[in-house]
C-alpha positions as CSV (number, residue, x, y, z in Angstrom):
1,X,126.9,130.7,106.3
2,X,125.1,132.4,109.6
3,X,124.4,128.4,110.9
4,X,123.9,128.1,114.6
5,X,125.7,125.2,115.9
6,X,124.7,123.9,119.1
7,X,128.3,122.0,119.7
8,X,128.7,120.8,123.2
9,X,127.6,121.4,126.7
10,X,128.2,125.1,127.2
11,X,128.6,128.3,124.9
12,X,131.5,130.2,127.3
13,X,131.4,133.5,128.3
14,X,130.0,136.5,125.9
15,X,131.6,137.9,123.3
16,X,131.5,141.7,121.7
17,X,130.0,141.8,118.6
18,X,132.8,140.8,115.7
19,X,135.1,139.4,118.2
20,X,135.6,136.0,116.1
21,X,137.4,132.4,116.7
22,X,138.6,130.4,114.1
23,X,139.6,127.1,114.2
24,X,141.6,124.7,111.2
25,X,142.0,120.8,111.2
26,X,144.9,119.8,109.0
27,X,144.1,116.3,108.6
28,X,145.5,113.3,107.2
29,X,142.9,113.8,104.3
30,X,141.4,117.0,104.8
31,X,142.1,120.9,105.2
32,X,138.9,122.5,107.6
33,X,138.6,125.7,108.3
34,X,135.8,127.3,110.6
35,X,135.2,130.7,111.9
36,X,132.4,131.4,114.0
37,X,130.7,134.1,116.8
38,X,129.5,132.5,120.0
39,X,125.7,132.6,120.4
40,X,123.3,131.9,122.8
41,X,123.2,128.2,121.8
42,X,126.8,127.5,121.1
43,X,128.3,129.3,118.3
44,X,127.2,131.1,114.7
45,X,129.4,130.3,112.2
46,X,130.2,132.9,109.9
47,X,132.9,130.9,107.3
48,X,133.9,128.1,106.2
49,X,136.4,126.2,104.3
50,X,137.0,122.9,103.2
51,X,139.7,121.1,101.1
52,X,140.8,117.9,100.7
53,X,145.1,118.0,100.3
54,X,145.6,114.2,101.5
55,X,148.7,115.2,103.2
56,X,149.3,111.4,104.5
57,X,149.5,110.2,100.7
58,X,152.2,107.4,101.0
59,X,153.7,108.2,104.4
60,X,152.8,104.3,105.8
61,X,154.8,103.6,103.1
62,X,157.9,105.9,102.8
63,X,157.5,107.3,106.3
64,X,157.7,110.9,104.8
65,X,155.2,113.8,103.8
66,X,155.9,114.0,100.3
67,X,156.5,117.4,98.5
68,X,153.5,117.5,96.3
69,X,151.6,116.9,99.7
70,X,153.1,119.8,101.5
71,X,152.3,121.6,99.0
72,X,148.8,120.9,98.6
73,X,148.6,121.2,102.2
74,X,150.3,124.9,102.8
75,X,148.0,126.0,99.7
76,X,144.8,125.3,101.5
77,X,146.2,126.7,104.5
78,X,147.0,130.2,102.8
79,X,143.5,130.4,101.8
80,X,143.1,129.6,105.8
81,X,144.9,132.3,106.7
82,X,143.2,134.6,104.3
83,X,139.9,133.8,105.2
84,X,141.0,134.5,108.9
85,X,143.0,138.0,108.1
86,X,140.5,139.3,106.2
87,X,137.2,138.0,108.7
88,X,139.6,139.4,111.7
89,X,139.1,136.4,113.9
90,X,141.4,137.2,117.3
91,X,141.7,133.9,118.6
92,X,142.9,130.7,116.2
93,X,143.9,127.5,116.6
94,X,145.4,125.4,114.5
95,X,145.8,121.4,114.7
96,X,147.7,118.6,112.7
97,X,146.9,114.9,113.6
98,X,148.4,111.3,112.5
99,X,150.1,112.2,109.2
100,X,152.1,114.9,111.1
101,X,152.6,112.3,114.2
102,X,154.0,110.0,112.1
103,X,156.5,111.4,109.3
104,X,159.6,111.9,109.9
105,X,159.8,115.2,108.1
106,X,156.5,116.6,110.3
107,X,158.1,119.0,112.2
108,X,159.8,120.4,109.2
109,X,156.1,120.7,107.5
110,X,155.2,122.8,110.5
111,X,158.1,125.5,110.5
112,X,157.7,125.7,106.6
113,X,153.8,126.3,107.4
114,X,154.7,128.8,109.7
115,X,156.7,130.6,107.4
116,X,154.8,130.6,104.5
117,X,151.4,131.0,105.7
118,X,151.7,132.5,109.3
119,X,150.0,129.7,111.1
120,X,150.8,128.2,114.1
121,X,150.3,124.1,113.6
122,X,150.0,122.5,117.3
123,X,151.0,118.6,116.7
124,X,147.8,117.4,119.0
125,X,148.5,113.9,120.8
126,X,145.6,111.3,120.1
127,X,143.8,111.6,123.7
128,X,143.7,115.9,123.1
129,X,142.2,114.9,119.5
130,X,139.8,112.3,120.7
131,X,138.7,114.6,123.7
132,X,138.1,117.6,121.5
133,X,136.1,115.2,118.8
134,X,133.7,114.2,121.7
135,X,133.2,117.7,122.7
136,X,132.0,118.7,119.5
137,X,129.8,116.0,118.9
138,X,128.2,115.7,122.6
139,X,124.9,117.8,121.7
140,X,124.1,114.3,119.3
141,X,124.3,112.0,122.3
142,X,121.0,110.7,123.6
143,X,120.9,111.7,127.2
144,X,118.7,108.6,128.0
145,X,121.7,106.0,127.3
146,X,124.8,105.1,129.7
147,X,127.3,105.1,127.3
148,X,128.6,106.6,124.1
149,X,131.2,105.0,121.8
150,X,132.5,108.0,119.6
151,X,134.2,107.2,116.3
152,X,136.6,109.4,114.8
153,X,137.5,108.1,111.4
154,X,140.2,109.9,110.2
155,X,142.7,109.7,107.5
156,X,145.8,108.2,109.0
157,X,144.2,107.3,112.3
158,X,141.0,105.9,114.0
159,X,139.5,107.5,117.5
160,X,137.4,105.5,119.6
161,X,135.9,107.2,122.4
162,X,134.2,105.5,125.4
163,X,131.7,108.4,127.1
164,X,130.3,107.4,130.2
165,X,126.9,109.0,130.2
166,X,126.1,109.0,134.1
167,X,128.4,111.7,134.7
168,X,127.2,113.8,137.0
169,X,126.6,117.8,135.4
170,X,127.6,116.4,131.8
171,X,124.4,117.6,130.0
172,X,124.1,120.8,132.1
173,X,126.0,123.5,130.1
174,X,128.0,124.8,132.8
175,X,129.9,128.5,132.3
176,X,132.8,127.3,131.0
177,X,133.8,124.4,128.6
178,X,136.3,121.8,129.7
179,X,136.3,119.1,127.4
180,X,139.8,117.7,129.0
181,X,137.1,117.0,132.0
182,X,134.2,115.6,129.7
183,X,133.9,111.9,131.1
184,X,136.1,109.5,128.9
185,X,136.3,106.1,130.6
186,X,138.2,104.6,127.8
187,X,140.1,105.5,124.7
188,X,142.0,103.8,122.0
189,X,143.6,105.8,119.0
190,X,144.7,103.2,115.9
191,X,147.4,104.4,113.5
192,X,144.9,103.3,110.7
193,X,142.3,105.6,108.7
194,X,140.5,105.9,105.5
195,X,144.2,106.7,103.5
196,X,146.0,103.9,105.3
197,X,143.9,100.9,104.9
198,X,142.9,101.7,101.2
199,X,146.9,101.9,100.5
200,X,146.9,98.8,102.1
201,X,143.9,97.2,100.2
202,X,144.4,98.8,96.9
203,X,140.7,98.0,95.1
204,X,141.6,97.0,90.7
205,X,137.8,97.1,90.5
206,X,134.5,96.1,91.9
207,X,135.4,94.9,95.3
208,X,134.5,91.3,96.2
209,X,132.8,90.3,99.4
210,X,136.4,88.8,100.2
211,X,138.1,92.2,99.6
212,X,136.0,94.0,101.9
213,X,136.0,91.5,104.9
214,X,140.1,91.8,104.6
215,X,139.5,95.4,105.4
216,X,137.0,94.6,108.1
217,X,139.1,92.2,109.5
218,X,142.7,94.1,109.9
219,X,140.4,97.2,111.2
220,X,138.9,94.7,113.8
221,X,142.3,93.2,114.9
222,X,143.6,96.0,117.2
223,X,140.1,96.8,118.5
224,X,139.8,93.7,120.0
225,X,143.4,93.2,121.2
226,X,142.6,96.6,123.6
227,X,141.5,96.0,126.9
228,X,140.7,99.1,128.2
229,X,136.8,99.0,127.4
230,X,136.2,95.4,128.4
231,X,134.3,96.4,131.2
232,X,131.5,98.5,129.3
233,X,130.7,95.3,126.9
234,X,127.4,94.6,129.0
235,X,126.5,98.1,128.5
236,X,126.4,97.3,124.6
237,X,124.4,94.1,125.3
238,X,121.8,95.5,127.1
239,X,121.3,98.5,124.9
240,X,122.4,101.0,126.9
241,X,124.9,102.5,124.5
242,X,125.0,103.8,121.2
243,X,127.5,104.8,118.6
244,X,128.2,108.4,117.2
245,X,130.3,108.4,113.9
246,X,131.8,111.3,113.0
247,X,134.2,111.9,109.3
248,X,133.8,112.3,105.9
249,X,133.9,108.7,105.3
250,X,131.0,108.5,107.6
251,X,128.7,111.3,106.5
252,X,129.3,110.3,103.1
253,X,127.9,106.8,103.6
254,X,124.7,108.7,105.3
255,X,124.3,110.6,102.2
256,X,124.1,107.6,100.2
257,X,121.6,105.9,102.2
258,X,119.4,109.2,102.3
259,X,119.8,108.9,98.4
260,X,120.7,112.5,98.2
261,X,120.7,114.3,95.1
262,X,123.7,116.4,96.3
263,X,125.0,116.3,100.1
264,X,123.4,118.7,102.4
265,X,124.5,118.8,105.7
266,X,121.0,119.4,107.2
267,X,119.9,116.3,106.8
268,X,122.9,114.4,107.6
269,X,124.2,116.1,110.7
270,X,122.1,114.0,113.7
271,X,121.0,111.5,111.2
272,X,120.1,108.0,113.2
273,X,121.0,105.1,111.5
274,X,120.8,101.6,112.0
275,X,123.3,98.8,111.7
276,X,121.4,97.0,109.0
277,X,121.2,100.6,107.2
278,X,125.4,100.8,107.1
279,X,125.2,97.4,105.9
280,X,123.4,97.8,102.5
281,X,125.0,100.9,101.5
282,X,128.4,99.3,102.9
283,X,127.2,96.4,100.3
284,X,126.1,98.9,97.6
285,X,129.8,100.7,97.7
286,X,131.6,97.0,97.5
287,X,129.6,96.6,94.5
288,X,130.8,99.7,92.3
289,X,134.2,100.8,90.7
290,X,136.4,103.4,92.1
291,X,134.7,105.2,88.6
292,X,131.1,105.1,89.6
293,X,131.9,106.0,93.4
294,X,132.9,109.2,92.2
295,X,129.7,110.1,89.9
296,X,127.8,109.8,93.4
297,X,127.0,113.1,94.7
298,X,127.7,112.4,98.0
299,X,131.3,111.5,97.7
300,X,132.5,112.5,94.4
301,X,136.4,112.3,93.1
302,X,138.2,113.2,96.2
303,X,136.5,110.6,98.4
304,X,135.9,107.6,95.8
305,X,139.2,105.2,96.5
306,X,138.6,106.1,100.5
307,X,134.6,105.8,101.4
308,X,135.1,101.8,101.5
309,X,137.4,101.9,103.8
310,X,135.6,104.1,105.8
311,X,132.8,101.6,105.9
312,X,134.8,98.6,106.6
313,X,136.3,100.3,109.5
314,X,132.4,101.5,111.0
315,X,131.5,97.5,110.2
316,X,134.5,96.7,112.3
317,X,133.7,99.1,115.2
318,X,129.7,97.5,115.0
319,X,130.7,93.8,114.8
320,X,132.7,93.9,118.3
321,X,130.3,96.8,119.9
322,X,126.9,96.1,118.3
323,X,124.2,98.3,119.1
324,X,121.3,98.9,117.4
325,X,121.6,102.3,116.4
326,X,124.7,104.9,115.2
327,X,124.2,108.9,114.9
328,X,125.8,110.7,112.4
329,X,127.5,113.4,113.3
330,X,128.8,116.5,110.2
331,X,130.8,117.8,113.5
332,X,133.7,117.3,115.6
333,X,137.4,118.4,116.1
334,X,137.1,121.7,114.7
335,X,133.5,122.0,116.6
336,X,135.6,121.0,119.4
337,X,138.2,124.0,118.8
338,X,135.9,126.1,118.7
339,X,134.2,125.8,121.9
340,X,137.4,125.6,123.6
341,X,138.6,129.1,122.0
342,X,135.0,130.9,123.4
343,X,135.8,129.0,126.4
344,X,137.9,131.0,129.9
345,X,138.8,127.7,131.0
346,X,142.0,126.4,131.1
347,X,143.9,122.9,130.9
């Protein structure tokens, strides 16, 4: 590990030696664990862990977690909790998003987590999840624009966060942290991610152009019924704004336009890409099987039914706020967590 992280606007107050924060986003998808020492430029991360339990598997359907889900899900968090006994991190926080929003049996999942593995799961709303993605993905935003849209693709839901970039003090790290403050002129959280929509468009095979622009299509639908943003359109126009992406969905499809022979996060993390870019390797994907998806070293089994959906809902997101240019970002709510844990301030 040891990676510096530069994660936002400020790096809190100092820390004594050892005196660790850890920080674990239970996802619709994924388990993510990081532990981490502030530094001078943020934080150092020490460990890491990463696991994807797909604890939203059927719940648009049934409306429930299923068993085999929790399970998955309170076995990567064990190996959470381990990882955090045994580095002796003092402060941890611990989120659950959509999946957990949205099943009926989510605040049983929680006590049984509690129980078994000792962690404390907070049930975030989406404007808490969308402020802490923004926070850890601020240090990619080019200071020279007005506005940032920042997309949070997750499994069972989709972020979309309107920055307004003329804020005075935003790129000044200030003392403490307070990403409930950073300036977020709109927001719109859609009960749809990567799991939902490919439950909903199940692929049988190569998918046809007309498979893909039904995804695009019912990710566009409540992104253009929301009102909220309407005034920042001319901001788009003019080129003033650009988009971040942050997910696995989303770094995967960076990996594949880098051609890498195995995913390194070095050279995805604050990769600029351009709308044209996302659109051949969103072509390339809609031309393989399920199969060859998961041969590709940049998304592999876990991710192979999901990364189309992931790149129907970035086209979505680019066809009603085009700009020119979208940074990847390998960071967010658990970059997010983490500043807020080194930070004394308070909501």
């Amino acid at each position: 590990m040891g990676d510096e992280i530069r994660a936002g606007p400020g790096g809190g107050r100092r820390f004594e030696a050892g005196d660790l924060c850890a920080a674990i986003d239970l996802g619709t998808n994924n388990c993510r664990l990081l532990i981490a020492a502030p530094a001078a430029r943020g934080f150092r991360i020490v460990d890491a862990f990463s696991r994807i339990v797909r604890l939203g598997e059927g719940v648009s359907e049934t409306g429930r977690l299923s068993e085999a889900a929790m399970d998955r899900a309170v076995g990567a968090l064990a190996i959470c909790a381990e990882k955090i006994e045994r580095r002796g991190a003092r402060r941890v926080r611990a989120v659950t998003t959509q999946a957990c929003r949205s099943a009926a049996n989510g605040p049983d999942f929680v006590a049984r987590v509690a129980r078994e593995t000792g962690l404390e799961l907070e049930l975030i709303a989406p404007l808490e999840e969308a402020q802490l993605a923004v926070a850890g993905c601020l240090d990619l935003i080019d200071r020279r624009a007005r506005m940032a849209l920042v997309l949070d693709v997750g499994g069972g839901s989709t972020e979309l966060s309107w920055v307004d970039l003329t804020a005075p003090g935003l790129f000044v790290a200030p003392r403490e942290l307070a990403y409930w403050r950073i300036p977020i002129a709109a927001t719109l959280s859609i009960p749809v991610g990567v799991v939902t929509l490919a439950e909903r468009f199940p692929e049988q095979g190569p998918c046809d152009a007309g498979g893909f622009r039904r995804m695009v299509e019912a990710m566009k639908a409540p992104i253009h019924a929301f009102p909220g943003a309407a005034a920042f359109r001319s901001l788009f126009e003019k080129g003033a704004a650009h988009l971040v992406g942050t997910s696995g969905a989303i770094t995967s499809l960076a990996g594949l336009h880098l051609r890498l022979p195995r995913y390194d996060r070095a050279k995805v993390d604050g990769l600029w890409m351009s709308r044209d870019d996302c659109q051949a390797v969103a072509a390339r994907l809609a031309r393989q099987t399920v199969q060859a998806r998961a041969l590709e070293p940049c998304i592999g089994p876990g991710r192979a039914d999901l990364v189309l959906a992931g790149a129907a809902i970035l086209q979505a997101v680019q066809e009603l706020w085009p700009c020119q240019r979208v940074r990847v970002a390998d960071r967010g709510l658990r970059e997010g967590l983490l500043l807020s844990l080194m930070s004394d301030a308070k909501p």
